[in-house]
C-alpha positions as CSV (number, residue, x, y, z in Angstrom):
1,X,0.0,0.0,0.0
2,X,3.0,2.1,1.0
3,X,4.6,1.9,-2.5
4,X,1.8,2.6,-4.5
5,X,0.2,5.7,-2.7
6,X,3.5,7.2,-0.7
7,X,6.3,6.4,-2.2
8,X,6.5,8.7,-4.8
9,X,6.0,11.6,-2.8
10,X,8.5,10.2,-0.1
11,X,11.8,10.1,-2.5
12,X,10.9,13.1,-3.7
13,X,11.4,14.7,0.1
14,X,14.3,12.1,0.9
15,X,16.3,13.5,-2.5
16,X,17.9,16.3,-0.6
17,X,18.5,14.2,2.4
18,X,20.1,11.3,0.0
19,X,22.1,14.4,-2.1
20,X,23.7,15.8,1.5
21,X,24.3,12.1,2.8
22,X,26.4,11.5,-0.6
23,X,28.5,14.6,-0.4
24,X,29.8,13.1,3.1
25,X,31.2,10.2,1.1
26,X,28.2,7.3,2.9
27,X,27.3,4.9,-0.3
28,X,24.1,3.3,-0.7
29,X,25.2,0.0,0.2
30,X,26.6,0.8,3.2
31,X,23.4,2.6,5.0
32,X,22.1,-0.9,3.8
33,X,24.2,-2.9,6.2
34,X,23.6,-0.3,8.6
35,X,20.2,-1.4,8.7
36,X,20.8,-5.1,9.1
37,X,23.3,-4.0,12.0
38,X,20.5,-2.4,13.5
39,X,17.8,-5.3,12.5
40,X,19.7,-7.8,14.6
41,X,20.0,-5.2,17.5
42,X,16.4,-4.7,17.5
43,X,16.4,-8.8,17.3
44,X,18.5,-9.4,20.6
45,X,16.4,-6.2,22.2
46,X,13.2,-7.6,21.6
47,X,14.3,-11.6,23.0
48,X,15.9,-10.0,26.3
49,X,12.2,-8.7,26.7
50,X,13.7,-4.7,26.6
51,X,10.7,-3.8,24.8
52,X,10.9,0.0,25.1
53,X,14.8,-0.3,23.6
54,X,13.5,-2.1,20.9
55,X,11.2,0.2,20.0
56,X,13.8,2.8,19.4
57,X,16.8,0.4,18.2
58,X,13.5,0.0,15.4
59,X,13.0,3.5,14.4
60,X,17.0,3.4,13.9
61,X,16.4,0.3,11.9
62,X,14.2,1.7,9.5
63,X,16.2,5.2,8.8
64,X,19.0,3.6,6.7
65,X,16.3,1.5,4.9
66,X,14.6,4.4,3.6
67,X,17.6,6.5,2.9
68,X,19.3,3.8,1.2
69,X,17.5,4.1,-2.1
70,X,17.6,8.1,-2.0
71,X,21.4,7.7,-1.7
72,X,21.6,5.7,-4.7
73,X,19.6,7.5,-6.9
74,X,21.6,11.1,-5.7
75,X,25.0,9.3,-6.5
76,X,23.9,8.1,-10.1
77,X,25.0,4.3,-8.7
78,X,21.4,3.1,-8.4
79,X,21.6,-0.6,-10.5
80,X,20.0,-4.1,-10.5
81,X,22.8,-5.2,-8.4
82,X,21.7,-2.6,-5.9
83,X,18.4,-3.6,-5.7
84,X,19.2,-7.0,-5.5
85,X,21.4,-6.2,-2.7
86,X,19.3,-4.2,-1.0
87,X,15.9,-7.0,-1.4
88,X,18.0,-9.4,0.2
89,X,18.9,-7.8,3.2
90,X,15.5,-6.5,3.7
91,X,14.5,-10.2,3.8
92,X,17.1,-10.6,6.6
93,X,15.8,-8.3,8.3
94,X,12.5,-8.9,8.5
95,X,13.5,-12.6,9.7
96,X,15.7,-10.9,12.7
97,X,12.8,-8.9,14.0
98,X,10.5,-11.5,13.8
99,X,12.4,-14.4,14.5
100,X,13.6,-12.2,18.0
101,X,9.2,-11.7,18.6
102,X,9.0,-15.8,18.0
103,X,12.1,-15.5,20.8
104,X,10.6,-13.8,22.9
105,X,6.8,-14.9,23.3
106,X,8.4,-18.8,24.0
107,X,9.8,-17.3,26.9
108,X,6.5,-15.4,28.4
109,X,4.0,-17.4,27.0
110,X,3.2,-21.4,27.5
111,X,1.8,-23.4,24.2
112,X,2.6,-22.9,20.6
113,X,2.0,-18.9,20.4
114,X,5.5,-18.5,19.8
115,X,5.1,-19.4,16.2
116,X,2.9,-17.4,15.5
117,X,5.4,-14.2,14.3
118,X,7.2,-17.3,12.3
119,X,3.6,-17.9,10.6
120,X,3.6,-13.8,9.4
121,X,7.4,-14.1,8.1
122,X,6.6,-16.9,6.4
123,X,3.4,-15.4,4.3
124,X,5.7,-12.6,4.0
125,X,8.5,-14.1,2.6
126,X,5.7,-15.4,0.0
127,X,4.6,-12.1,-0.4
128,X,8.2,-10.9,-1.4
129,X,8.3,-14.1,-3.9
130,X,5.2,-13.3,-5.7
131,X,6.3,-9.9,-6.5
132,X,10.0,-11.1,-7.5
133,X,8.8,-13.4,-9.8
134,X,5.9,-11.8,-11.5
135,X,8.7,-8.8,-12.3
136,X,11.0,-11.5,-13.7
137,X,8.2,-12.8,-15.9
138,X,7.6,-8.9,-16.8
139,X,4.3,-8.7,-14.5
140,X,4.0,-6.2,-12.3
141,X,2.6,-7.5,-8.5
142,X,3.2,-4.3,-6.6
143,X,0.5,-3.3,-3.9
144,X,-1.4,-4.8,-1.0
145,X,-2.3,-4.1,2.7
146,X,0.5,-5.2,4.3
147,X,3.7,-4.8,2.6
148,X,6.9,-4.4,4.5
149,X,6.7,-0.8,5.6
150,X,3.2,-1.9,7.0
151,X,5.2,-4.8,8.6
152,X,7.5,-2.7,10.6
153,X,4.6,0.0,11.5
154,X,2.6,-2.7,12.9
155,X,5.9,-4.6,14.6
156,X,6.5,-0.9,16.3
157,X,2.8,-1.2,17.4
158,X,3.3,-4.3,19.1
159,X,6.7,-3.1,21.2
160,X,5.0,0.1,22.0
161,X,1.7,-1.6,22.9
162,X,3.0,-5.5,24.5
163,X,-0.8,-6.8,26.5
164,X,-1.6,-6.3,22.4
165,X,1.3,-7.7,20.7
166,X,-0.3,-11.5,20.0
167,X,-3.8,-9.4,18.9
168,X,-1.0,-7.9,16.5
169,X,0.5,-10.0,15.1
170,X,-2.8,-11.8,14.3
171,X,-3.9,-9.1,12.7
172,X,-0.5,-9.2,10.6
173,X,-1.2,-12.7,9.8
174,X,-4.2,-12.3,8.5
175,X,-3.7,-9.1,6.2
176,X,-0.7,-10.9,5.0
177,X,-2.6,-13.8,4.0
178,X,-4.8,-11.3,2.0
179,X,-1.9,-9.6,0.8
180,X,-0.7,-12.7,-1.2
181,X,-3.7,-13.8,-2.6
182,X,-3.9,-9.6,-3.7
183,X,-0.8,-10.1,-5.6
184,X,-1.6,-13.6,-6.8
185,X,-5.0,-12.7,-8.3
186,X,-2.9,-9.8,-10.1
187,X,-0.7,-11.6,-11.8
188,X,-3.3,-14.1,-12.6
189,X,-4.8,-11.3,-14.2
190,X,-2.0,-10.3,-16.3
191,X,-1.2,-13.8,-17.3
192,X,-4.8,-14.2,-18.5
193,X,-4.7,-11.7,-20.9
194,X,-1.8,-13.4,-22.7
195,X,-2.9,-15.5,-25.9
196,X,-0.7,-18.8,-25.0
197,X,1.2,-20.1,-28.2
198,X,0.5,-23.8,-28.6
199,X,3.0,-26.1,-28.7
200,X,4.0,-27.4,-31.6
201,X,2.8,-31.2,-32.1
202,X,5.2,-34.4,-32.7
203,X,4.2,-35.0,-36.0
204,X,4.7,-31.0,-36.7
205,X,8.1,-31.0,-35.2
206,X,8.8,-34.2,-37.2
207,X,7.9,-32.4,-41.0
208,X,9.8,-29.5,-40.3
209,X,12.7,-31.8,-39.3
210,X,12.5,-32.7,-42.4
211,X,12.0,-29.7,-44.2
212,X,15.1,-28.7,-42.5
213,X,16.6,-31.3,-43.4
214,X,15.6,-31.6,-47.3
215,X,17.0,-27.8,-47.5
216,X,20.4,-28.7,-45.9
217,X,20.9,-31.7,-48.6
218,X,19.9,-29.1,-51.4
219,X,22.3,-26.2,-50.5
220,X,24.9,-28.6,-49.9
221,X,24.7,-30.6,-53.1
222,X,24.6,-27.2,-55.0
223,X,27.9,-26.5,-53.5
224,X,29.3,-29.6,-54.5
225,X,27.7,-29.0,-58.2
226,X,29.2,-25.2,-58.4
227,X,32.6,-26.9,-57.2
228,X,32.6,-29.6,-59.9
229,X,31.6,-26.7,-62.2
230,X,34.8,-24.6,-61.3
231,X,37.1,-28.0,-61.7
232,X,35.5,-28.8,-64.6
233,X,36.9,-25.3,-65.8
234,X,40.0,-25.0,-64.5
235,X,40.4,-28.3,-66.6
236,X,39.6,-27.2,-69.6
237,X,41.1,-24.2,-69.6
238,X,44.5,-25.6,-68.2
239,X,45.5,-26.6,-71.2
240,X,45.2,-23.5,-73.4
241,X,46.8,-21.6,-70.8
242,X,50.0,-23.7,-71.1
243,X,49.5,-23.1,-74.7
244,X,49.9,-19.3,-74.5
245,X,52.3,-19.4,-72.2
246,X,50.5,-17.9,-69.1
């Protein structure tokens, strides 16, 4: 939802921030460590149950993940291999935080709760799939209700609010879920539209073999006849040269 209504509108008021940032010599890729750094400090925060640190070490998190892209685009290095870079690590991230919440509820919780924040990184990881692939095939799966910075809102939600963090992270779960089947039904849509090229048949495949084939013998055989040709000349004339001489 974030990218397709606010995004926009946010690099556009990051660009000076990103412009400034590159004059003091900070790359791209480096604010983008930076925020795993912070990710996994926010991870061991949140399992040592210091809630209110978290919350902060969070809002740290997040600063170097939305600068990173205005950095790149300032300092002309914005690439694929950026964005690759820069996907992954957000992945990583995302499996800190939540993997420190799954830490944390087994230790303050009894039963099987704890895996509840592993259910939500799970449909987000899906989530993250659908849209990588759908660009690869040249689709376009953008959009949804919770996307990842709707993930870390609501995650900041749960450390500021904790007697509501399982309620949260329900509510995560399930507007995940809807989130991937949004992007699924999509790219369904996108696929649909295509008129699907049938394959060609055995027999099909087997006459233009053939044809294939046929043509190969015909042009080779003609080189063999223009070659005879030429001997055949060079035979004839032989003679008459040695007779003049030449």
């Amino acid at each position: 939802m974030f990218d397709g209504q606010f995004r926009s509108h946010a690099e556009k008021q990051l660009k000076p921030i990103g412009s400034s940032l590159r004059r003091t010599g900070v790359t791209a890729d480096q604010l983008t460590v930076l925020g795993v750094v912070m990710a996994g400090a926010t991870s061991l925060a949140i399992a040592n149950g210091a809630l209110r640190l978290s919350l902060l070490l969070l809002v740290l998190c997040a600063v170097p993940d939305v600068l990173d892209g205005a950095v790149a685009k300032a300092s002309g290095t914005a690439s694929r291999r950026g964005a690759f870079f820069d996907s992954v690590c957000d992945r990583v991230s995302d499996a800190l935080l939540l993997g420190g919440m799954a830490w944390y509820l087994s230790t303050t919780n009894p039963g099987r709760i704890a895996v509840l924040p592993l259910a939500v990184l799970a449909v987000s990881l899906i989530i993250s799939y659908e849209r990588a692939k759908a660009e690869a095939l040249g689709f376009d799966a953008k959009g949804g209700l919770m996307e990842r910075a709707e993930r870390l809102i609501a995650i900041g939600l749960a450390l500021l609010f904790q007697p509501a963090m399982i309620a949260i992270l329900w509510v995560m779960l399930v507007l995940s879920v809807v989130t991937a089947g949004q992007r699924f039904a999509k790219v369904w849509r996108q696929a649909s539209r295509e008129v699907p090229v049938p394959a060609p048949t055995a027999r099909a495949r087997a006459r233009r073999q053939s044809r294939v084939s046929r043509t190969a013998a015909r042009r080779t055989q003609g080189r063999l006849t223009a070659r005879e040709r030429f001997a055949a000349r060079d035979r004839i004339a032989g003679p008459s040269r040695r007779r003049d001489g030449t």
